[in-house]
C-alpha positions in Angstrom: 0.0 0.0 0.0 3.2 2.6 0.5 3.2 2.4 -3.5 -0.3 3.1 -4.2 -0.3 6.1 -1.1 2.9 7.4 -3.1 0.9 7.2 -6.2 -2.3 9.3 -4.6 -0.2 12.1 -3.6 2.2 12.0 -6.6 -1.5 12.7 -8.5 -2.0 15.8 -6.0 0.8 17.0 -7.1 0.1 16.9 -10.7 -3.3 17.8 -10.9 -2.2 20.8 -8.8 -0.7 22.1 -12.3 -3.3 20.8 -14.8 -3.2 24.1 -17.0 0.1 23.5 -18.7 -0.2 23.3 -22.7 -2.2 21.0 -24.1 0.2 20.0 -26.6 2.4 18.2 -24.0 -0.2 16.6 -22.7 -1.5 15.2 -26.6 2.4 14.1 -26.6 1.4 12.2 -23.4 -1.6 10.3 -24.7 0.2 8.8 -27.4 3.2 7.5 -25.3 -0.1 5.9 -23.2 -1.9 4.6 -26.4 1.8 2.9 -27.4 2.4 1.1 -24.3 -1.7 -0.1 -23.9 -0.6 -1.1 -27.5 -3.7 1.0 -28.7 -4.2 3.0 -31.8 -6.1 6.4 -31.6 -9.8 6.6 -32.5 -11.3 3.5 -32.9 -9.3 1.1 -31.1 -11.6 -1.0 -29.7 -15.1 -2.2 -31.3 -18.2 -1.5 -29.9 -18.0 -5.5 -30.3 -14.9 -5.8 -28.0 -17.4 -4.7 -24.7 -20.1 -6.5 -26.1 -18.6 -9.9 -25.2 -18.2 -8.8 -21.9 -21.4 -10.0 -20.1 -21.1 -7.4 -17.1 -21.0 -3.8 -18.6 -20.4 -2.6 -15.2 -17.6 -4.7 -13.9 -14.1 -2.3 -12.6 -12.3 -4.1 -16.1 -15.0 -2.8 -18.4 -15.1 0.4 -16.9 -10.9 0.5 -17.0 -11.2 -0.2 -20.8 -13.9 2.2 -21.9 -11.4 4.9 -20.2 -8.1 4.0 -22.3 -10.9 3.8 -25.4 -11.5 7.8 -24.3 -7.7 7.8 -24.2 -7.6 6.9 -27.7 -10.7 8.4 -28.6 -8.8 12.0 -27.1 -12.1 12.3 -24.9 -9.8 12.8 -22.3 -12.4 14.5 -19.6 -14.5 11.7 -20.1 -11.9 9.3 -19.4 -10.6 11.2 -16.1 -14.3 10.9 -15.0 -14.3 7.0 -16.0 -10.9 6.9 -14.0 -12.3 8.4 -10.9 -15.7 7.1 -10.9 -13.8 3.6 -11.2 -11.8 4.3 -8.0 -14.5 5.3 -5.9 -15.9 2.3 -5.9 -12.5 0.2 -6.0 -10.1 2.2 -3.9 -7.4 -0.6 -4.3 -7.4 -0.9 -7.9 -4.1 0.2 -8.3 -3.5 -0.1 -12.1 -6.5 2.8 -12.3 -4.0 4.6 -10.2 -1.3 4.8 -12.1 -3.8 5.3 -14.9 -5.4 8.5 -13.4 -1.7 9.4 -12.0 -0.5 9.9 -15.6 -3.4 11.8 -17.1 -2.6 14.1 -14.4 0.7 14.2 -14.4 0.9 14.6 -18.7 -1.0 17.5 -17.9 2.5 19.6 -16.0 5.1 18.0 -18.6 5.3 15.5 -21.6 6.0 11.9 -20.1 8.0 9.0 -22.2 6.7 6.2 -20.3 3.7 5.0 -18.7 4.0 5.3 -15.0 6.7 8.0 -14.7 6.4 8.8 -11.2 9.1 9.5 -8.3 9.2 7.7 -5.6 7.2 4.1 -6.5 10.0 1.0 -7.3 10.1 -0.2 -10.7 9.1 -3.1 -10.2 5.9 -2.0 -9.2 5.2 -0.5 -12.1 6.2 -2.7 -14.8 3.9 -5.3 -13.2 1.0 -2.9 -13.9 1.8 -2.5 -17.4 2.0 -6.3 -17.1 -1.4 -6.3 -16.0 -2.4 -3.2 -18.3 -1.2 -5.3 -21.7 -3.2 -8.4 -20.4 -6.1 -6.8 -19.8 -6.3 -4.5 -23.2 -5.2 -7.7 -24.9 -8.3 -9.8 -24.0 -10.7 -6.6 -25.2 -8.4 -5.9 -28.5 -8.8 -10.0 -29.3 -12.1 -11.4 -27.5 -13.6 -14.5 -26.8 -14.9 -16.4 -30.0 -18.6 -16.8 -29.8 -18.8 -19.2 -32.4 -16.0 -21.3 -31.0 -14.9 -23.3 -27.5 -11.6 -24.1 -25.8 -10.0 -28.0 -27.8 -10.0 -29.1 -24.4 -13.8 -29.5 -23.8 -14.9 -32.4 -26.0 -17.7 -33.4 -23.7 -18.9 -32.6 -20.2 -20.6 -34.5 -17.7 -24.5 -34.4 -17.3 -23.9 -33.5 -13.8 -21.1 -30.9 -14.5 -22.8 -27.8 -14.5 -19.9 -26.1 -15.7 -15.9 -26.0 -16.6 -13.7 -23.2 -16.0 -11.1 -23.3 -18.5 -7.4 -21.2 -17.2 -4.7 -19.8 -19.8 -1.6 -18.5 -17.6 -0.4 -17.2 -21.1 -2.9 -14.8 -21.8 -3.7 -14.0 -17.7 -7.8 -15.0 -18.4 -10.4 -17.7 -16.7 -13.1 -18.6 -18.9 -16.3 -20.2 -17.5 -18.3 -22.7 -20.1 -22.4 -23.7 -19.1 -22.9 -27.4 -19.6 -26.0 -27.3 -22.4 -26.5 -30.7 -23.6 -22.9 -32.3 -22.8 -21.6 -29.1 -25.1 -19.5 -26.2 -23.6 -21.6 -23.0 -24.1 -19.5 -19.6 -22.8 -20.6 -17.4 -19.9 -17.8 -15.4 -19.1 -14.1 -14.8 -18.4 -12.4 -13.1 -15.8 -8.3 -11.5 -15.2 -6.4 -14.0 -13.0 -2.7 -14.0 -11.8 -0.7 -17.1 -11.9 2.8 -18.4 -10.8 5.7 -16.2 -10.4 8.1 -18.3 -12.6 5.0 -19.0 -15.0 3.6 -22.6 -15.2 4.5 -26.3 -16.0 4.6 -26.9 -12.5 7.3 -29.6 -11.8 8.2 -29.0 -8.0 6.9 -28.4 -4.5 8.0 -24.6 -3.8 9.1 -23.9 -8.0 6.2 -20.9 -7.7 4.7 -22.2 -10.9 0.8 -22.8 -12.4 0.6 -26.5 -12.9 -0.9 -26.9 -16.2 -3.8 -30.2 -16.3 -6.8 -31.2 -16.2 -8.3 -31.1 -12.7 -11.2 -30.9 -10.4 -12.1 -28.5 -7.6 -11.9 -30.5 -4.2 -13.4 -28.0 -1.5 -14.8 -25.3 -0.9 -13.3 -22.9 2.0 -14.9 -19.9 2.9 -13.7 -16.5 4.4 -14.4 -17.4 7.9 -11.2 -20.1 7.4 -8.9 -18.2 5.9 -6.4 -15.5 6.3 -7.2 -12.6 4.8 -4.4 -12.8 2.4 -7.0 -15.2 0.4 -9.4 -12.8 0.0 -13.1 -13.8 0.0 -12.7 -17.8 -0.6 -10.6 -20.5 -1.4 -11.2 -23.5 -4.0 -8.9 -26.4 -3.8 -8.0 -28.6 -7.2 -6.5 -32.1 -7.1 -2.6 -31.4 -8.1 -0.9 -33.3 -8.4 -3.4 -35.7 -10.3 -2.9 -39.1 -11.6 -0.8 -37.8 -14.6 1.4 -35.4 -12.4 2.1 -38.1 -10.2 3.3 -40.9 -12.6 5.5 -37.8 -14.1 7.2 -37.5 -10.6 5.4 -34.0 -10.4 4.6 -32.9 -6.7 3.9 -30.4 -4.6 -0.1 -29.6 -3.1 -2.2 -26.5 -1.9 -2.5 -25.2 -5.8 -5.8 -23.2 -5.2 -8.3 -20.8 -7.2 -8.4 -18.0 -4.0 -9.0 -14.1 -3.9 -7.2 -11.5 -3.3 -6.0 -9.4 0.6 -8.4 -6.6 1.5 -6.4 -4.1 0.6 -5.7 -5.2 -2.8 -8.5 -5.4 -5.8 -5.8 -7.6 -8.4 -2.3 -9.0 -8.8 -0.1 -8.8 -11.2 -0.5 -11.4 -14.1 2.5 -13.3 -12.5 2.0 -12.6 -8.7 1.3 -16.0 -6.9 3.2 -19.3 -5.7 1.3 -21.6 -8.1 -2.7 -20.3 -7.2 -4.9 -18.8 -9.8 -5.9 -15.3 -8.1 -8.6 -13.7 -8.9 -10.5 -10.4 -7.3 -12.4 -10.7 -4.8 -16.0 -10.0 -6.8 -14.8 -12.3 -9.5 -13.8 -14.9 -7.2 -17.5 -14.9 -5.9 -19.0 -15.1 -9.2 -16.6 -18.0 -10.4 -17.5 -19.7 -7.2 -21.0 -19.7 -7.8 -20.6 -22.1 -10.5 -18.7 -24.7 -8.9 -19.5 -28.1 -7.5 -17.1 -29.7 -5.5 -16.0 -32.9 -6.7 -17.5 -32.1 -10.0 -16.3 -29.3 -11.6 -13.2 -29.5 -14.1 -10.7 -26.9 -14.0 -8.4 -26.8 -16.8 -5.2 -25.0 -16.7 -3.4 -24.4 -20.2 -0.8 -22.1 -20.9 -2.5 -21.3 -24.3 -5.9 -21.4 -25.2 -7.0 -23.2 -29.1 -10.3 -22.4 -30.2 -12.1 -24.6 -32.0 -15.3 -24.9 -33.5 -18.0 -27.6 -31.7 -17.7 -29.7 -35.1 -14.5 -30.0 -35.5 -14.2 -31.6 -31.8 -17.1 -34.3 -33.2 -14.6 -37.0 -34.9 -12.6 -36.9 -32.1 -15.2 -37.4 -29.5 -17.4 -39.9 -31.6 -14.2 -42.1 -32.2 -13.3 -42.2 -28.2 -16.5 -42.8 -27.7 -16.3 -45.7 -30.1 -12.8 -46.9 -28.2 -14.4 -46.8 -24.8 -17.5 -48.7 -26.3 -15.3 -51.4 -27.9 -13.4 -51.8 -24.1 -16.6 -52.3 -22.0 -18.1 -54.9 -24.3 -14.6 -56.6 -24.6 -14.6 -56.5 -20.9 -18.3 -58.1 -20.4 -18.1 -60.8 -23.1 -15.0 -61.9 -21.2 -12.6 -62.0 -24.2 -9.7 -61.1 -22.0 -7.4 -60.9 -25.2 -9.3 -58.7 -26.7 -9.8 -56.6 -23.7 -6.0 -56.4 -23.1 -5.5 -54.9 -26.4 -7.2 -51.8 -25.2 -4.1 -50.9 -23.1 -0.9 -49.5 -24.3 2.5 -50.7 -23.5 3.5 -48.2 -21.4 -0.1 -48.4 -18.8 0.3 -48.0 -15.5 -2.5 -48.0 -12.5 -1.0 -47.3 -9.0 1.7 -49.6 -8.7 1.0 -52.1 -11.5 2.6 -51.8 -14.8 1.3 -53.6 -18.1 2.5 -57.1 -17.1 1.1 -57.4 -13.6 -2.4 -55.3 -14.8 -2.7 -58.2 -17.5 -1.9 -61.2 -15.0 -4.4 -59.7 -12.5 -7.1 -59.5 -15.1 -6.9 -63.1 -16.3 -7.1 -64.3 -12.9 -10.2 -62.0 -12.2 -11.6 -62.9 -15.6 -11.1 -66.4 -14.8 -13.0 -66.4 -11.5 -16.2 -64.5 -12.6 -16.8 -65.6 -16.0 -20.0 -63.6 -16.3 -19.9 -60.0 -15.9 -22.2 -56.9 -16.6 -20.7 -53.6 -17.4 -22.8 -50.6 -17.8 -21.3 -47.1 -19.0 -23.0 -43.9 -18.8 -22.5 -39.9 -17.7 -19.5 -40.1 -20.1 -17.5 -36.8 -20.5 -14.0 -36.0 -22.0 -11.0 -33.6 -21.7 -8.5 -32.9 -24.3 -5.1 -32.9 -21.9 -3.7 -29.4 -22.4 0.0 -29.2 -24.5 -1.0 -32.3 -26.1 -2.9 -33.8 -28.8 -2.9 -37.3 -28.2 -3.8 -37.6 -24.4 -7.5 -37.4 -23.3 -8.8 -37.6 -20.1 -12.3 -39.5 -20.2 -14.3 -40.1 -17.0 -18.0 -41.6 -16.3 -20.0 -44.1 -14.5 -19.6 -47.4 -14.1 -21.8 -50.0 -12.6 -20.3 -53.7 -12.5 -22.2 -56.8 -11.6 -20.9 -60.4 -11.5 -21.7 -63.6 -9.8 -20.9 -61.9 -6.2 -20.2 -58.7 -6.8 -22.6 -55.3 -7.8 -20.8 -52.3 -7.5 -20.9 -48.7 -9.0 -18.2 -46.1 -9.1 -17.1 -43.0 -10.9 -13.9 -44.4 -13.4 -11.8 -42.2 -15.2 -9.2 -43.7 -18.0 -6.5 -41.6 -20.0 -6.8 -42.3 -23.3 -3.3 -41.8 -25.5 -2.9 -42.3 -29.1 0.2 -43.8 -30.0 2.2 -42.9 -32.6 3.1 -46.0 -35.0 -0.6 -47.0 -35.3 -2.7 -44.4 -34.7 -4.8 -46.2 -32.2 -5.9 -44.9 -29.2 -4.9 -46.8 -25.6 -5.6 -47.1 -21.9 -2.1 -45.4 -20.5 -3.6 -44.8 -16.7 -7.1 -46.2 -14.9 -8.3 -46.0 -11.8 -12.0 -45.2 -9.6 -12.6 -42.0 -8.8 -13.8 -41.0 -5.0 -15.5 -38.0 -3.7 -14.8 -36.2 -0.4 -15.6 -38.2 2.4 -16.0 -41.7 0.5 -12.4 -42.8 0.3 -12.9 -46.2 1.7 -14.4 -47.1 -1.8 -12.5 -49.9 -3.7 -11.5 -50.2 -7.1 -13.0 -53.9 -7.6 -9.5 -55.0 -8.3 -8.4 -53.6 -4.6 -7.0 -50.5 -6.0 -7.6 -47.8 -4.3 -9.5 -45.0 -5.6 -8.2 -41.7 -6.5 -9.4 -39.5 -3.5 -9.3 -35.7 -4.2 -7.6 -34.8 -0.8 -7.9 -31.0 0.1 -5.1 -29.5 -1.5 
């Protein structure tokens, strides 16, 4: 906060001599325009705000004052500015905003945030946050297209949230019909040292497909996590059989006396503003929800994810009735050489099956609530999880299964690499029927 109280008095001091010539101050606007990597007049479409859902949310309202920038409506912008601030005091890139109007207005400036007294540092990470922000409204959100990653949701996943570290964004997709419909998208701040999380303590985003695992409210937190906290499940199955590790990789707000971080601020979290944070965490079920962390977003258009998601579905078809007809060859050829579940490679999975398969010849396997994920940095790795309900001569059980599905390179066929049950919180005495454990969420 000694930055941003710098900061307000440095813009005392300016607005103290806002009569200088105008032609220093035109000088000014452009140096702004350049490093908001705007153009005058015209630099955003009407369309650009359009996709935003909430007109009046601070970011919108930020925006439509660097449009005035451009647009030379300066005293419209100033009012923007300070209308913005009264309601988020702590919104310190509108600070340094306002603090350069001002200050343009006693002497030409070359650089955005040219005051005395505030570290560097400090600054560039607003113009970090400035450029991230401007980006997302110069190059919006596709209508007409979704994230590669969502090839199919749950029935009972009422929505993913979809994270690019890359471009600093959190995208939230309604479940309509197992297809991923946008809502809206919100600024986030990820890892210091960026993502590809690797390490306990390496201050990076992991980058995965995961699901939130709790929900902890104010009341539990320090304040540093702002209004909520929302657990996901690194390291998951994959991380794990990488040797990836490390835990306590939340989606959380931000302090009280802060309204955003930098795009880089945090050990690993995603961060998001308080207000955003409460609107994110209105749409998420715990145990259920997927969060999916990329560190660069591909847009695609629903039918071009169809082949892909009508051939898996065709894969995991041909495995369950392989399984129930108790052609254990045929059913081992849905694995790939290098599968692993828990502490079972290829070999031992095989010899366990055949001696299963020979003790219940007659099995029934039921599949439904099927939904997939595209693994993020990769094209032949998908994550596919549903329900399964088992019955043989002794045995009835149901469970939530998730397989990853890779497609290997010589063939072009697409193999088991990783299975196991999934639990929810509080059920993690359940048993894979094998006597696996299941994959318990924890509270990371």
């Amino acid at each position: 906060m000694a930055d941003s109280a710098r900061i307000g008095k440095q813009m005392m001091r300016c607005d103290s001599m806002a009569d200088r010539r105008h032609s220093q101050f035109g000088l000014a606007v452009s140096t702004i325009l350049a490093v908001f990597c705007l153009s005058p007049a015209g630099a955003l479409s009407s369309d650009s705000f359009g996709a935003t859902p909430a007109p009046a949310r601070p970011e919108t309202m930020l925006v439509k004052s660097l449009q005035e920038i451009a647009e030379n409506r300066i005293d419209s912008a100033l009012n923007g500015i300070e209308q913005l601030l009264k309601a988020n005091p702590n919104f310190r890139l509108a600070h340094l905003i306002k603090g350069d109007l001002l200050l343009a207005r006693a002497r030409p400036i070359n650089n955005i945030g040219e005051m005395q007294g505030v570290s560097q540092q400090h600054i560039d990470e607003l113009r970090e946050e400035a450029k991230a922000r401007m980006q997302h409204y110069q190059d919006p959100v596709p209508l007409d297209k979704v994230p590669r990653f969502l090839l199919q949701m749950q029935s009972e996943q009422k929505y993913a949230l979809v994270a690019d570290t890359h471009r600093a964004r959190l995208y939230i997709y309604r479940n309509v019909g197992g297809e991923a419909h946008y809502v809206a998208d919100y600024y986030i701040s990820t890892g210091k040292n960026g993502s590809q999380k690797l390490r306990e303590g390496d201050k990076k985003t992991p980058i995965g497909v995961y699901f939130v695992t709790a929900n902890l409210p104010r009341q539990k937190l320090a304040d540093f996590y702002g209004s909520g906290a929302f657990p996901i499940d690194y390291p998951n199955d994959w991380d794990k059989r990488h040797g990836r590790n490390g835990s306590g990789i939340w989606l959380h707000g931000t302090p009280s006396n802060t309204y955003s971080r930098p795009p880089r601020a945090s050990d690993g979290c995603v961060v998001l503003a308080n207000q955003d944070l409460d609107a994110v965490g209105a749409t998420l079920q715990v145990g259920v929800t997927p969060v999916i962390i990329s560190d660069g977003m591909e847009w695609v258009k629903p039918s071009e994810s169809l082949p892909l998601r009508e051939k898996l579905s065709r894969y995991l078809e041909n495995w369950r009735q392989d399984w129930e007809n108790g052609n254990i060859d045929a059913y081992i050829r849905n694995y790939g050489q290098d599968f692993a579940s828990g502490k079972q490679n290829l070999d031992e999975w095989i010899k366990h099956k055949r001696e299963v398969n020979a003790a219940k010849p007659r099995v029934k396997v039921k599949i439904s609530n099927v939904g997939m994920f595209s693994y993020p940095g990769r094209d032949d790795l998908v994550v596919v999880n549903f329900d399964q309900e088992y019955s043989g001569d002794n045995l009835s059980r149901k469970m939530k299964k998730r397989l990853y599905w890779k497609k290997e390179d010589k063939t072009g066929h697409w193999k088991i690499v990783h299975e196991s049950a999934v639990c929810r919180a509080g059920k993690i005495d359940m048993l894979f029927f094998s006597g696996e454990p299941c994959t318990s969420p924890g509270t990371s």
